[in-house]
DSSP file (Angstrom, degrees, kcal/mol; ACC not computed):
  #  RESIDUE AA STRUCTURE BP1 BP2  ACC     N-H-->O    O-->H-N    N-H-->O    O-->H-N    TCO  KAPPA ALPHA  PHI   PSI    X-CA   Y-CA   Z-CA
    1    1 A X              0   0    0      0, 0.0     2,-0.5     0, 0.0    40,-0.2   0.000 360.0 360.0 360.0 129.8   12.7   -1.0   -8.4
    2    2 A X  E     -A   40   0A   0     38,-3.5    38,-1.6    40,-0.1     2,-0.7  -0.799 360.0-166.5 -88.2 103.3    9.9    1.2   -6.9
    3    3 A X  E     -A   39   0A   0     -2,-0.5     2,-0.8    36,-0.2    36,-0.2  -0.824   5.3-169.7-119.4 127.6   10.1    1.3   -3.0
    4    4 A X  E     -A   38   0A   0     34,-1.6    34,-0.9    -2,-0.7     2,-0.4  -0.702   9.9-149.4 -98.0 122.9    7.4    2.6   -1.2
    5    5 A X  E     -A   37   0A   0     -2,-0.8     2,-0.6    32,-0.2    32,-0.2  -0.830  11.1-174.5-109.8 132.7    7.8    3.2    2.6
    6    6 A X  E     -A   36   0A   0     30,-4.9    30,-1.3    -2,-0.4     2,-0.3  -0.919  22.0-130.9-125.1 140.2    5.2    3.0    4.8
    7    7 A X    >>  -     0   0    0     -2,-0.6     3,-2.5    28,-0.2     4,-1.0  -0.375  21.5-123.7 -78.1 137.6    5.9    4.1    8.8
    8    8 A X  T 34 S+     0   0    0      1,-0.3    -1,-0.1    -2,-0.3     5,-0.1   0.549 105.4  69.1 -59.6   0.9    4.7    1.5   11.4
    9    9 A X  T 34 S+     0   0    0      1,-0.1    -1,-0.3     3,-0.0     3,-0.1   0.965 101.5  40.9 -43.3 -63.8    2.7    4.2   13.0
   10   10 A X  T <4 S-     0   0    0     -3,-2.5     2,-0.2     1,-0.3    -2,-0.2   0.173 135.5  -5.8-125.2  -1.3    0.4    4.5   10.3
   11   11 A X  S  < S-     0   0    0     -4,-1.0    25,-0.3    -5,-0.1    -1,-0.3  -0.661  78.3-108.4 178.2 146.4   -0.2    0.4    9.3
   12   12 A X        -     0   0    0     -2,-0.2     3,-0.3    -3,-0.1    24,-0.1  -0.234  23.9-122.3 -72.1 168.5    1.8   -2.8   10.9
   13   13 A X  S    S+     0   0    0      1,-0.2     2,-0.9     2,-0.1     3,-0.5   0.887 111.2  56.2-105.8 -51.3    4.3   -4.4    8.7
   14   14 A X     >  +     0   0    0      1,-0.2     4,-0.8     3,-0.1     3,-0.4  -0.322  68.0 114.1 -70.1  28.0    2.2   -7.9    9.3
   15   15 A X  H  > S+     0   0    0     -2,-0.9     4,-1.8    -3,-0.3     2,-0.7   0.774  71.1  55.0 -95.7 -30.9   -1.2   -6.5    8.1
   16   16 A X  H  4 S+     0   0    0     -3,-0.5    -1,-0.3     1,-0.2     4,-0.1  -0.547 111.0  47.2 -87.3  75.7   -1.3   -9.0    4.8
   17   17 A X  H  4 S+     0   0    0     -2,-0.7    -1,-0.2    -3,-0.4    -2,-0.2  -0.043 117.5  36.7-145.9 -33.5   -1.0  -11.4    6.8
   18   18 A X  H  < S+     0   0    0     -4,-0.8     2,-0.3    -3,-0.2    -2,-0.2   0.529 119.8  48.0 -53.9 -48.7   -3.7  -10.3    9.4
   19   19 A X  S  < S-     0   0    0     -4,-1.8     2,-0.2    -5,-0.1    -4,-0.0  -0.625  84.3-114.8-115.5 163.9   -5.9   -9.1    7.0
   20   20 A X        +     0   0    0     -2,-0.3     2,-0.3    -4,-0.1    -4,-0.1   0.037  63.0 129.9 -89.9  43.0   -7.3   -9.8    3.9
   21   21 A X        -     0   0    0     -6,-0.3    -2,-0.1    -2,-0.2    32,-0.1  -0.692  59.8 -95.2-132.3 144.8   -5.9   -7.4    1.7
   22   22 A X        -     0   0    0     -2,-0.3     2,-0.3     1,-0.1    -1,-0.2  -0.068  38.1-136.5 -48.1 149.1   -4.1   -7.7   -1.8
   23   23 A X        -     0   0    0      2,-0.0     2,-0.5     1,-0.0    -1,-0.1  -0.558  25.7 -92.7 -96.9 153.0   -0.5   -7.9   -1.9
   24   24 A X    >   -     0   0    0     -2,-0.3     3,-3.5     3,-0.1    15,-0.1  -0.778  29.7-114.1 -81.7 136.2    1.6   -6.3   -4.0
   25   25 A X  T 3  S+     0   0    0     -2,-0.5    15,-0.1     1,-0.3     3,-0.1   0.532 114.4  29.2 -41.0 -27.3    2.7   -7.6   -7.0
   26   26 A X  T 3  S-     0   0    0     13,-1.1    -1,-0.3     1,-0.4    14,-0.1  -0.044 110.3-128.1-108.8  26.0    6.6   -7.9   -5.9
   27   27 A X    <   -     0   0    0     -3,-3.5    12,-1.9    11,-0.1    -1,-0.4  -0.234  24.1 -75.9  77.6-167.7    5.8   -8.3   -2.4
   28   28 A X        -     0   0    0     10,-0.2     2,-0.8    -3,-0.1    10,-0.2  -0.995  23.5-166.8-146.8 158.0    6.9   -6.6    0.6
   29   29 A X        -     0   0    0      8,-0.3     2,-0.6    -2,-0.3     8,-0.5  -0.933  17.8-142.4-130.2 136.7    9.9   -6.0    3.5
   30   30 A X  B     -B   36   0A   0     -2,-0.8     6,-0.3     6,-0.2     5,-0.1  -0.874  20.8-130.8-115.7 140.6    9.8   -4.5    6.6
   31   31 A X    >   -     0   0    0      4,-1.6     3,-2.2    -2,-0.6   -18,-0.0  -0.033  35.6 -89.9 -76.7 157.0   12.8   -2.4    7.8
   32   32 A X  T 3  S+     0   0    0      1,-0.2    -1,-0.1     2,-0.1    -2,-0.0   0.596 124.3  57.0 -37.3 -31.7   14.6   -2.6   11.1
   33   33 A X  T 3  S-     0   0    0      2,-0.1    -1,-0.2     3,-0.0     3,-0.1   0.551 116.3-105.9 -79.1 -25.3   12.3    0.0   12.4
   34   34 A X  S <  S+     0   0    0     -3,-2.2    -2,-0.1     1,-0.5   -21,-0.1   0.031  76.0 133.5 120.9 -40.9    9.1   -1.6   11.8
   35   35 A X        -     0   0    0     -5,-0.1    -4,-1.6     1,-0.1    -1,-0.5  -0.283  55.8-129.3 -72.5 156.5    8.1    0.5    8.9
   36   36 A X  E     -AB   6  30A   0    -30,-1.3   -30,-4.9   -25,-0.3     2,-0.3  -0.605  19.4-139.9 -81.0 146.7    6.7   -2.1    5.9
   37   37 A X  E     -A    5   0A   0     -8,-0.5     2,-0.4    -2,-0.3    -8,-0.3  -0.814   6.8-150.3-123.3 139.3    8.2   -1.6    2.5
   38   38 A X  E     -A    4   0A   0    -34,-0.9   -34,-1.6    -2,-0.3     2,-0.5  -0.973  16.1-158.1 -57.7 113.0    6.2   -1.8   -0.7
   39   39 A X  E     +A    3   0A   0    -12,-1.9   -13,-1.1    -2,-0.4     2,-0.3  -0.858  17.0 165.8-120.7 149.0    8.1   -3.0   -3.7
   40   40 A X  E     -A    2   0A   0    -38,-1.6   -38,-3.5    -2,-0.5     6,-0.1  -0.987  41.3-129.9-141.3 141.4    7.3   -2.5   -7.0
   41   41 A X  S    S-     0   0    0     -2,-0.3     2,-0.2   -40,-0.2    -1,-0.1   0.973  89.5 -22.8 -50.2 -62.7    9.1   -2.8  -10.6
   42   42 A X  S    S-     0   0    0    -41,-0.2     4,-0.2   -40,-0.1   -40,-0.1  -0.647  73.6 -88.0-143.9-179.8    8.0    0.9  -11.8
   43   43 A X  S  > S+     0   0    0      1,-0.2     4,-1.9     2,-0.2     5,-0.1   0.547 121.9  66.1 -82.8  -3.9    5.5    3.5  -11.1
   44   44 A X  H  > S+     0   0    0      2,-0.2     4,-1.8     1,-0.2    -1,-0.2   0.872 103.6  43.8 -66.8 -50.7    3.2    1.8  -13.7
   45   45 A X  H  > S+     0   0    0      2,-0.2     4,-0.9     1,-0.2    -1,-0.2   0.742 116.5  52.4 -78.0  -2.1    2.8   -1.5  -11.5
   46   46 A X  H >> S+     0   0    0      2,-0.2     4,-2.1     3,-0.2     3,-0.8   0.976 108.1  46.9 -94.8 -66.8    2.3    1.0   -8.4
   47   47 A X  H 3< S+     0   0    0     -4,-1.9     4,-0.3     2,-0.3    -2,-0.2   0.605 115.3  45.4 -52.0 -39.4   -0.2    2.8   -9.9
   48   48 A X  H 3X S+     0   0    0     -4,-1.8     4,-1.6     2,-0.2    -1,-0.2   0.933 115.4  50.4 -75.5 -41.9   -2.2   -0.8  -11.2
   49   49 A X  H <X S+     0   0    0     -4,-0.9     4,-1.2    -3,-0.8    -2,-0.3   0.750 106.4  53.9 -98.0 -43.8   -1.7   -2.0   -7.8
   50   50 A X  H  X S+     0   0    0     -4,-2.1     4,-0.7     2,-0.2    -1,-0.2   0.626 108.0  51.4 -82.8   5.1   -3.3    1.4   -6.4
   51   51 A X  H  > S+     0   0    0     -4,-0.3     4,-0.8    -5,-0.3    -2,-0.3   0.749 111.7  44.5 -93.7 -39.0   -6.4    0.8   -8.5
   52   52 A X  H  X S+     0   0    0     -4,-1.6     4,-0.8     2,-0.2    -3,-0.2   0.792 108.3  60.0 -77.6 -25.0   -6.9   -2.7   -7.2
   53   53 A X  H  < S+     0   0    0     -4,-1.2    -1,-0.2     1,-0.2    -2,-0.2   0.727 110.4  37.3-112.3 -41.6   -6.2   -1.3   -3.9
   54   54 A X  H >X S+     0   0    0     -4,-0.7     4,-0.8     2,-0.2     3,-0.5   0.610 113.9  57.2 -97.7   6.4   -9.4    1.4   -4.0
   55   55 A X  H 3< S+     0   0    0     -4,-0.8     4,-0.2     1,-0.2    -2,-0.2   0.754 110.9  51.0 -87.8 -23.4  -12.0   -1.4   -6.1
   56   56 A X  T 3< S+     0   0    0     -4,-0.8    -1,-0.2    -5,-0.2    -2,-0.2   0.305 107.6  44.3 -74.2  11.8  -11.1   -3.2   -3.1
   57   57 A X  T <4 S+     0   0    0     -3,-0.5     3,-0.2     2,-0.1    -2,-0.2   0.389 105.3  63.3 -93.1 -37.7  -12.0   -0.6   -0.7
   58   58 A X  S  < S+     0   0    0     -4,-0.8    -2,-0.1     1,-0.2    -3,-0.1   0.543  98.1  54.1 -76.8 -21.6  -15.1    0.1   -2.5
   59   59 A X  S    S+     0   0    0     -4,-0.2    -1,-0.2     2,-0.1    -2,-0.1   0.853  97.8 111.6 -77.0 -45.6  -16.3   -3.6   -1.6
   60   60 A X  S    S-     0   0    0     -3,-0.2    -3,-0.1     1,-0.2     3,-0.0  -0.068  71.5-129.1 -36.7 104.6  -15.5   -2.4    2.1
   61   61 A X    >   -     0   0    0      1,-0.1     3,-0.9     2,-0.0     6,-0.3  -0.198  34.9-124.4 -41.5 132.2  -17.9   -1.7    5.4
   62   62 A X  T 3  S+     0   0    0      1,-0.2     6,-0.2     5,-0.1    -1,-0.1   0.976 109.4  41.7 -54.7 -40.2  -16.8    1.7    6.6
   63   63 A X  T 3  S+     0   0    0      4,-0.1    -1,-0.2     3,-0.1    -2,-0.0   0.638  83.8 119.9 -80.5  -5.2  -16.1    0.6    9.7
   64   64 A X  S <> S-     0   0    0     -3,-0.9     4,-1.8     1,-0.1     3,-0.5  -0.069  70.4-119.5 -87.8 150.5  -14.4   -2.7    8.8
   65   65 A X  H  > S+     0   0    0      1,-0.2     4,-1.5     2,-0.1    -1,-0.1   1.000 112.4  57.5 -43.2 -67.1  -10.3   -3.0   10.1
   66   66 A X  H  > S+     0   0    0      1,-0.2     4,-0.8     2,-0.2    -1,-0.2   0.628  91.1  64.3 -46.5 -27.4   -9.3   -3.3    6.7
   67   67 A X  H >>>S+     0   0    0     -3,-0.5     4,-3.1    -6,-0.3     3,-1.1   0.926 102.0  49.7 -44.5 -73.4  -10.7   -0.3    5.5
   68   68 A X  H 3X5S+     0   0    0     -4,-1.8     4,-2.3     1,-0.3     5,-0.3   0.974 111.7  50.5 -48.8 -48.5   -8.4    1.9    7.7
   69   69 A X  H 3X5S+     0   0    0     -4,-1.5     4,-0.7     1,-0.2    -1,-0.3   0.728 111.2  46.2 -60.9 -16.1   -5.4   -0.1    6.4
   70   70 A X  H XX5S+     0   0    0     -3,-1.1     4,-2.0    -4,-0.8     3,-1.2   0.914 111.7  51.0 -82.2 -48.8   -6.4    0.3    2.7
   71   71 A X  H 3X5S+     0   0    0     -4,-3.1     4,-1.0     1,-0.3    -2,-0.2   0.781 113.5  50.1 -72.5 -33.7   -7.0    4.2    3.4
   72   72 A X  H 3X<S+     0   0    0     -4,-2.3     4,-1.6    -5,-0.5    -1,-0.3   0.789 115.9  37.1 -96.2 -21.8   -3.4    3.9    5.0
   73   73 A X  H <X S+     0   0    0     -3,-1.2     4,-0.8    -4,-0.7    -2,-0.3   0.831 113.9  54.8 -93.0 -30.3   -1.8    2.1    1.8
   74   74 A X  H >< S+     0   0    0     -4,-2.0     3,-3.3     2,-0.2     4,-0.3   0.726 111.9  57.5 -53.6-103.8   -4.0    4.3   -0.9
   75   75 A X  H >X S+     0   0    0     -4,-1.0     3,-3.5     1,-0.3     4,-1.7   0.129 107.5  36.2  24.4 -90.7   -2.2    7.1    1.3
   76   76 A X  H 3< S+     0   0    0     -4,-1.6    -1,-0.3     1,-0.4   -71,-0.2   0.568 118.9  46.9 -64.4  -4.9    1.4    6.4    1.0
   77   77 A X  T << S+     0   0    0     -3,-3.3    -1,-0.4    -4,-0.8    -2,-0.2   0.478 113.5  47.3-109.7   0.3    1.5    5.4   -2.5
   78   78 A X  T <4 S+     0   0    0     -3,-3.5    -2,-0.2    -4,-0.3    -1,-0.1   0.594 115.6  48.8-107.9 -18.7   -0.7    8.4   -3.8
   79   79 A X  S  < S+     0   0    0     -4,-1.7     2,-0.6    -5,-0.2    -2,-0.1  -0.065  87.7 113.2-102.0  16.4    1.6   10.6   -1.7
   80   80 A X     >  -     0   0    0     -5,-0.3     4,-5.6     1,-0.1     5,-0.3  -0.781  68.2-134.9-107.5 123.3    5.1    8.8   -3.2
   81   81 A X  H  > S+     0   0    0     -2,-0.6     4,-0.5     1,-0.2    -1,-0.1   0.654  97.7  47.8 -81.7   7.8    6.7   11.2   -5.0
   82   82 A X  H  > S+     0   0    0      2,-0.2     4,-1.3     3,-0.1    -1,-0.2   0.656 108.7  56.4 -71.0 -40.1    7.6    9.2   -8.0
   83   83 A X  H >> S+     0   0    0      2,-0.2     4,-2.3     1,-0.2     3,-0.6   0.965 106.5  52.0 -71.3 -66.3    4.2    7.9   -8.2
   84   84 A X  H 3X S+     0   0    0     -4,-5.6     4,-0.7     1,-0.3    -2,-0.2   0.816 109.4  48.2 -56.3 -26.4    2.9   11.6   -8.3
   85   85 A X  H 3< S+     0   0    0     -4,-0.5    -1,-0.3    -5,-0.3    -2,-0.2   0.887 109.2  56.2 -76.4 -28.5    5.3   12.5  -11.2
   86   86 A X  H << S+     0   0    0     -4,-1.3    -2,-0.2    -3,-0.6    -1,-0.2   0.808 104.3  48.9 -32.1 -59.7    4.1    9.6  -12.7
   87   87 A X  H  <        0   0    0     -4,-2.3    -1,-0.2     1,-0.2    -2,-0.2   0.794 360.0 360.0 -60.9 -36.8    0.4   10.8  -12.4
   88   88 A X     <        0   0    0     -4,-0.7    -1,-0.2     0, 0.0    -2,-0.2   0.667 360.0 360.0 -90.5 360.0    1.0   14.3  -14.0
């Protein structure tokens, strides 16, 4: 299991729920702290799940709320360093 942490600075733990924005395929948990948890099987379904995540960005007004939260979920999952060994 793939867990991707993202800090509640940088997107609310209640933003699929707010927003209109694909889940991830295993869901998600948010931590004691606030931050929102991404889960994922492997870095394979992270990696499918960050490709749906910018063709659904690409649909996207620049300015729209959702935009910034997608910018902020591309982010942490392109930046996970599992994900990045993944890549290479």
């Amino acid at each position: 299991m793939l867990r991707i942490d993202i800090p509640s600075s940088a997107i609310a733990a209640n933003v699929f729920t707010q927003e209109t924005l694909p889940t991830p395929p295993n869901g998600t948990e948010t931590e004691i702290n606030g931050d929102l948890i991404l889960l994922f099987e492997d870095e394979a379904e992270a990696v499918a799940y960050l490709d749906e995540l910018e063709d659904y960005a690409a649909e996207l007004d620049g300015g729209s709320p959702e935009k910034t939260s997608v910018n902020a979920l591309v982010s942490a999952i392109t930046n996970d360093e599992f994900v990045q060994a993944y890549l290479q």
